[in-house]
Structure formats: C-alpha cells, structure tokens
DRENSEKE-248585 format. One record per residue: x, y, z of N, C-alpha, C in turn. Coordinates in steps of 0.1 Angstrom, whole numbers, padded with zeros to 4 digits, always signed. Layout:
N
XYZXYZXYZ...
% end
This chain:
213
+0008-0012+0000+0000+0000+0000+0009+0012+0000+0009+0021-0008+0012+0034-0010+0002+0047-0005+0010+0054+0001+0002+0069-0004+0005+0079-0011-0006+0083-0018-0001+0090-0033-0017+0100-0031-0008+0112-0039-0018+0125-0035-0021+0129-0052-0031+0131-0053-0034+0136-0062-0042+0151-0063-0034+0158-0072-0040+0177-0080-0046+0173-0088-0058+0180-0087-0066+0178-0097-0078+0166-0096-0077+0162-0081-0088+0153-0081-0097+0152-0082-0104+0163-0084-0120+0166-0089-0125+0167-0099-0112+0168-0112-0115+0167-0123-0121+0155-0132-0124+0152-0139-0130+0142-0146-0121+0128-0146-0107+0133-0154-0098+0126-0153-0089+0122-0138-0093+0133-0131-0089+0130-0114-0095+0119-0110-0110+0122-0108-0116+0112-0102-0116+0096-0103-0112+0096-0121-0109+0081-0122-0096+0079-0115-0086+0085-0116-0079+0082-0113-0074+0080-0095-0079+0090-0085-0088+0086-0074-0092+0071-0074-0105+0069-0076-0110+0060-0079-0100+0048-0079-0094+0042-0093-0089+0036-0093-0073+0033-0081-0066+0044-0074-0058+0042-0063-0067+0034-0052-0077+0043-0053-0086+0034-0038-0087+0024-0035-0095+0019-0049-0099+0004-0052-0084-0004-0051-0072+0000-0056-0060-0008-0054-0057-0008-0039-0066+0001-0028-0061-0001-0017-0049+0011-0011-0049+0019-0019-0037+0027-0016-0044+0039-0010-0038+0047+0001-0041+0054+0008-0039+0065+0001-0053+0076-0003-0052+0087-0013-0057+0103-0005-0046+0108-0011-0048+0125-0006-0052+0129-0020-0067+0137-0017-0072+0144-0032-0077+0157-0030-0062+0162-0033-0057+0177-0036-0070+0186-0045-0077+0193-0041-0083+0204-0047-0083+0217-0041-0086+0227-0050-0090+0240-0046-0098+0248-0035-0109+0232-0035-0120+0239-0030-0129+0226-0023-0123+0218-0012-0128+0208-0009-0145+0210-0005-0151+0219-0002-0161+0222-0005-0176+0219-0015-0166+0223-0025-0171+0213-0038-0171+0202-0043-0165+0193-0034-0164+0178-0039-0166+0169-0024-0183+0173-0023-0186+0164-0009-0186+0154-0010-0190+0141-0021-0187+0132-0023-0173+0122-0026-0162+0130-0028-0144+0123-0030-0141+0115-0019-0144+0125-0008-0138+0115+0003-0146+0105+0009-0142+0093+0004-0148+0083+0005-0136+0069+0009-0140+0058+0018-0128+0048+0015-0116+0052+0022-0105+0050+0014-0090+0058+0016-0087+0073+0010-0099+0073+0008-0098+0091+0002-0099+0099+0012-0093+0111+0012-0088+0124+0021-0091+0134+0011-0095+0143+0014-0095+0155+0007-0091+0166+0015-0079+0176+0005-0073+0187+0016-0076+0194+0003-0070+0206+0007-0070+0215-0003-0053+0223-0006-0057+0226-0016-0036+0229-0022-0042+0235-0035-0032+0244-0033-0026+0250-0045-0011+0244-0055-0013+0239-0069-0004+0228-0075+0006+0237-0083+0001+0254-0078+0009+0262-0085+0023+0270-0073+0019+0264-0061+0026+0269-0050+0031+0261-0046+0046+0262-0042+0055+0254-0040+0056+0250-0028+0052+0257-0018+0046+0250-0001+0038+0249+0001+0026+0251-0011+0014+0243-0008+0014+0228-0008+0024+0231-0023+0028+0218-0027+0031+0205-0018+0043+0212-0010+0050+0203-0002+0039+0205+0009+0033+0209+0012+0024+0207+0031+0016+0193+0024+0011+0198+0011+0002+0183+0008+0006+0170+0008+0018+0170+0002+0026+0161-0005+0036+0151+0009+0039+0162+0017+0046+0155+0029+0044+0142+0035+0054+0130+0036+0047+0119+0039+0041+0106+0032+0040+0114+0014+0036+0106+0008+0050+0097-0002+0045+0087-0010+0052+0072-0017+0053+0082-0036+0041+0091-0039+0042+0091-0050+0027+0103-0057+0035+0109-0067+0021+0124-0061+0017+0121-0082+0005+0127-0084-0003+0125-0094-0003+0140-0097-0004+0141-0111-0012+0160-0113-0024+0154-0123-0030+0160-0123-0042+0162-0137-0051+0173-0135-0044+0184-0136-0049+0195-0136-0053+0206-0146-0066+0211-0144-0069+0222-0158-0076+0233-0150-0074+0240-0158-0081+0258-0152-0084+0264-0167-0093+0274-0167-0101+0283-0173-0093+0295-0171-0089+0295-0160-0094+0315-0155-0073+0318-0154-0067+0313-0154-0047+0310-0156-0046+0307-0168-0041+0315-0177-0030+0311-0193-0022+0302-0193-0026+0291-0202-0022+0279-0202-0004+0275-0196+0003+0282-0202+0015+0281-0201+0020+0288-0186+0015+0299-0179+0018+0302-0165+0012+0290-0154+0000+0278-0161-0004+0271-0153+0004+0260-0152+0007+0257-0164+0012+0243-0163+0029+0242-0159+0038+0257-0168+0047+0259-0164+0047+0261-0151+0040+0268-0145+0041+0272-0132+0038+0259-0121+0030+0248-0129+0026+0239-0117+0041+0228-0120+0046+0226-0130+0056+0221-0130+0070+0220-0120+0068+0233-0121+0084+0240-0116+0077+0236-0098+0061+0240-0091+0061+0242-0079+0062+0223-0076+0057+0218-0086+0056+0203-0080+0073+0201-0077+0080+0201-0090+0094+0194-0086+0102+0202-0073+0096+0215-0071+0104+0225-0056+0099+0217-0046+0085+0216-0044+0074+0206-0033+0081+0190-0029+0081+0184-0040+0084+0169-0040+0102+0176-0041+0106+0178-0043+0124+0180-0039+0123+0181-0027+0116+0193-0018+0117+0193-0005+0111+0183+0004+0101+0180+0003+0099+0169+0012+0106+0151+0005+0114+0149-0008+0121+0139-0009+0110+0126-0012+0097+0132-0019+0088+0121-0025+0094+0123-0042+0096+0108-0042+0106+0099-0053+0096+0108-0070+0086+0103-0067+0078+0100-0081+0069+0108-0085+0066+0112-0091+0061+0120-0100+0051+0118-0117+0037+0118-0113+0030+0113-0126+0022+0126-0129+0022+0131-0141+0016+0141-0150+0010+0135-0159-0003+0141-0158-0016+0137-0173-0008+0149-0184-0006+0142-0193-0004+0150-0207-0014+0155-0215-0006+0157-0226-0019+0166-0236-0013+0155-0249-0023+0150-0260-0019+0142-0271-0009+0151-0281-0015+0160-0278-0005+0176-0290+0003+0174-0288+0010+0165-0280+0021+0173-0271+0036+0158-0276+0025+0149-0286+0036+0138-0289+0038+0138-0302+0048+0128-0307+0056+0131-0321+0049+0119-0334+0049+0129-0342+0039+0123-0353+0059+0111-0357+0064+0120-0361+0080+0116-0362+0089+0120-0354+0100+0119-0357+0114+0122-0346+0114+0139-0350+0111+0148-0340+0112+0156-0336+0097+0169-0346+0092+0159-0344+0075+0169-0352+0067+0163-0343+0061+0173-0332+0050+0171-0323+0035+0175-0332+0023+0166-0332+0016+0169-0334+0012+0185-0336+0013+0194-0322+0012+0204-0329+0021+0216-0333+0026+0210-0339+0032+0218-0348+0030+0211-0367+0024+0204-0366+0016+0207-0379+0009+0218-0388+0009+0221-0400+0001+0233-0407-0009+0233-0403-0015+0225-0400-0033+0224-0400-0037+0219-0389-0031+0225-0376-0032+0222-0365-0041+0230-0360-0056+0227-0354-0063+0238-0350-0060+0247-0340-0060+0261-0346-0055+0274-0341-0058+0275-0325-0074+0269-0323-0078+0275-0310-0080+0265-0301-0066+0253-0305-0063+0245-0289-0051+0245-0291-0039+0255-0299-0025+0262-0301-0021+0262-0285-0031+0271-0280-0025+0280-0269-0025+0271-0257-0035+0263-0259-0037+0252-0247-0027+0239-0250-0023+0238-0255-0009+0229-0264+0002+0233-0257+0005+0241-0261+0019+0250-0257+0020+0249-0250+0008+0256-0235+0011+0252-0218+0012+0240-0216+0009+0230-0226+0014+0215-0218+0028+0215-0218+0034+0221-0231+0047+0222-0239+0057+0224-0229+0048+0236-0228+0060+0250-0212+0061+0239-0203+0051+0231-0199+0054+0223-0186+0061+0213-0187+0064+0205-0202+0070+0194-0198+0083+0198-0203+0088+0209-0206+0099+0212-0208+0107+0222-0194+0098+0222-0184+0104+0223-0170+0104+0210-0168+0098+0199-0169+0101+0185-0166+0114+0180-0167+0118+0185-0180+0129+0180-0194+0141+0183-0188+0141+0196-0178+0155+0203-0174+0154+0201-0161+0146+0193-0152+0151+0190-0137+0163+0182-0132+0164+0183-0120+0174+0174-0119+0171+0160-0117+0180+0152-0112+0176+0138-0112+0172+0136-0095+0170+0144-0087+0160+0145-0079+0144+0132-0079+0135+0138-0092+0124+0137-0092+0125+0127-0100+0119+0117-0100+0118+0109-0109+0102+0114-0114+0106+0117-0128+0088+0126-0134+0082+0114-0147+0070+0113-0146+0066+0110-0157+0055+0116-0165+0053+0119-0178+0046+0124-0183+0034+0114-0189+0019+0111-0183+0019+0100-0192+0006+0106-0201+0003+0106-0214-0002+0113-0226-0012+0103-0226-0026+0105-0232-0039+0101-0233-0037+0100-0253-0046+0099-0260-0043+0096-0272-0056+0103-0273-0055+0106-0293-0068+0119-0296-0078+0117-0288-0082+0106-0284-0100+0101-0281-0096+0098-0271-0102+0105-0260-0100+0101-0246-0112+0106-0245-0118+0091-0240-0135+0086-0237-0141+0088-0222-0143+0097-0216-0148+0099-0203-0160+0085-0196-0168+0085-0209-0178+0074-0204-0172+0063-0208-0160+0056-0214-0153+0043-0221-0150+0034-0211-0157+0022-0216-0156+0009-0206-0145+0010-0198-0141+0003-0187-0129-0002-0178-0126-0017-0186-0120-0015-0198-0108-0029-0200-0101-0036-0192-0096-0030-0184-0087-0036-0180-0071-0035-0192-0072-0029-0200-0059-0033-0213-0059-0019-0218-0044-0017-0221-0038-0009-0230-0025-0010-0234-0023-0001-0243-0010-0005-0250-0002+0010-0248+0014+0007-0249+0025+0020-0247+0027+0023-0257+0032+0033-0258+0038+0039-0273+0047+0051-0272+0056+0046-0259+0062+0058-0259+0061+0074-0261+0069+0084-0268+0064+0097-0272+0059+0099-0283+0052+0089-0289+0047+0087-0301+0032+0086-0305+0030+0099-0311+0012+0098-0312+0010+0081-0315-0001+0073-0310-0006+0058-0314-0010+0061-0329-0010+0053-0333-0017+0050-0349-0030+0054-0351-0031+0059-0360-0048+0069-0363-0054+0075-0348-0040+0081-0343-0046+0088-0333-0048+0082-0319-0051+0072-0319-0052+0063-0306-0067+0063-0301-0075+0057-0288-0084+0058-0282-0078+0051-0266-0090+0057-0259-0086+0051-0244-0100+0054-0238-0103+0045-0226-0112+0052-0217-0104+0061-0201-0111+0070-0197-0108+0076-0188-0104+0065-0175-0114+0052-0178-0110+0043-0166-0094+0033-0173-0093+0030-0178-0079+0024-0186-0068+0033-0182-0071+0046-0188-0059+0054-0185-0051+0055-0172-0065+0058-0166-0061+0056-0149-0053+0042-0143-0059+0029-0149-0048+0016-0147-0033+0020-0152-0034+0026-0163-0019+0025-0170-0010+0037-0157-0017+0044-0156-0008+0051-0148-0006+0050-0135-0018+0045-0127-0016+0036-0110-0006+0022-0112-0002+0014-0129+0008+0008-0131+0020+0014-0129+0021+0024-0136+0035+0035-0136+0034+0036-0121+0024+0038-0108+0031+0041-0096+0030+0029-0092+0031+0019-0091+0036+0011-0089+0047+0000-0086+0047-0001-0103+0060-0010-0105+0063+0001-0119+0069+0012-0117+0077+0023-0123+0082+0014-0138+0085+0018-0148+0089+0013-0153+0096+0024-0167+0086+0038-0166+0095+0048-0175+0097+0056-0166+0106+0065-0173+0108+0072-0163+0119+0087-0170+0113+0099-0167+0117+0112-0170+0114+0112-0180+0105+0114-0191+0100+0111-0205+0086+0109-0208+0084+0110-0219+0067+0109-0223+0059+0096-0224+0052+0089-0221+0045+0078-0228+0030+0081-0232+0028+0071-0243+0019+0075-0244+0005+0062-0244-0007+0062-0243-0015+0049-0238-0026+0052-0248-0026+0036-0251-0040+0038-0261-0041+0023-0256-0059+0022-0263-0058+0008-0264-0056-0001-0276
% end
C-alpha cells in the first residue's frame, strides 16, 4: 500500500484516477482548490485537503509523507503556459523538498511526435484554437525535461479520443512519445490503470509515454 496525493482530483480525469488508487487499496490525498465542492471524494481511503499545484509550499504541506504524487490538472481562469509551467516548476520544488521519489503528469496528445522531432502540434493544420492550450502542456513538460535527477517525473499522454464514459478494459498499449496510430483511443478508466501501473511498479521514467488501447 502506498500513499499517493493527487491535484486535480475533482476533475474528470482525477476522479478516475482517485478512484482507481482506492480500489488498489492505496491510501489517497485528493488535492483540490476547494474541498467544498467535492462532498462526495472522500470516500474509503480518500482524504481531501486543499492545495494550490501552483505553490511550492502548498505543494509540499500536501505532499509530505507521501510514496508518489499524481497532477491532472486544468483551469479556465490562468494562461495555459503560467499554469502548467508554473505547476511544473512548484511540483518538482514541493516533491524535492519533502524527498517524495515519483512523479506522474496527465499530458496533452499535441504534445507527442507524429515523427522524430514533429510534435503533433506543430503541424500546418493544427487547429488554431487548442494552439495556446498545447503550448502550456509544452511550457510544462519542458520544465520537466531540465530537472534534476532529484524527481523521478513522468509524463503520461492520453491519445486523440479520450473517452470519459469508455468501458474499464482492464488493457492498454505503450507507445512511448509517439502519437498511437490513427490517433489512438482510451477510456478515462484504462488510462487511470496504466498510470496507478506507472506508480507502482515504475517502469518509464523522465520522459513521455503514451497509452492507447
């Protein structure tokens, strides 16, 4: 049994991912804004505190104590690139100071390579007006790219079709930093196994993967 905190737990993609630690038994801190709003989370081995994933002592007050910390976090109202860059840099200051190993980030699919060194978006015909929402994943995982070896970080990327209502398989497939073939699919409950696998029994590590089925 681990404890592993999750940002972002209220989100869509949080909750499975929540969810799924529980069910494995693992003792879960689910980091939000506004525990208020999510009377139902704590449930089980679930805790809900509240943190800011952009503040580096918030970071660490949440994080203190724990085996292995999760992000999957999105905001409206912060510019993509001050969010993600910014939660980047406070996670690896947080987890450096309190000396938790692991590190798992939800990605963006834009954000992987059609070929060796062509990220999805950076294609001509990449729609303009998820550009800017792209980039901030970009900003963040390139504070990932330059940490030290402190953190052990992983980035793990969802593929074009990421299905919120999609069965629980139980199955999926790796693909490293490489968009999957015709784009990929996944359900929100799959994704969540592939990556409570990654905290587990680790197996990438400082680099992108990507999960489809």
């Amino acid at each position: 049994m681990a404890r592993i905190a999750v940002f972002g737990a209220g989100g869509r993609v949080g909750r499975h991912l929540v969810a799924e630690a529980d069910g494995r038994g693992h003792q879960v801190t689910a980091v939000v804004r506004d525990p208020a709003k999510y009377p139902g989370l704590a449930a089980g081995n679930v805790t809900v505190v509240a943190g800011d994933v952009t503040d580096p002592a918030g970071v660490a007050a949440a994080v203190t104590g724990h085996d292995a910390v999760i992000s999957s976090i999105y905001r409206e109202d912060i510019d993509a690139k001050e969010l993600y860059g910014g939660a980047a840099r406070a996670l690896l200051a947080g987890l450096g100071e309190t000396g938790v190993g692991r590190l798992v980030v939800v990605g963006l699919a834009s954000t992987l390579e059609t070929e060796p060194g062509v990220r999805v978006l950076d294609a001509p015909d990449f729609p303009e007006a998820f550009r800017t929402f792209s980039l901030g994943h970009a900003a963040g995982l390139d504070v990932l790219r330059s940490a030290p070896d402190g953190v052990d970080w992983l980035v793990v990327n969802p593929p074009m079709s990421f299905e919120p209502e999609g069965t629980r398989t139980g199955r999926y497939r790796r693909y490293g930093g490489q968009l999957p073939p015709g784009g990929g699919r996944v359900s929100h409950a799959d994704f969540a196994i592939a990556v409570l696998d990654e905290i587990e029994k680790p197996e990438t590590h400082r680099t992108q993967l990507a999960i489809a089925d």
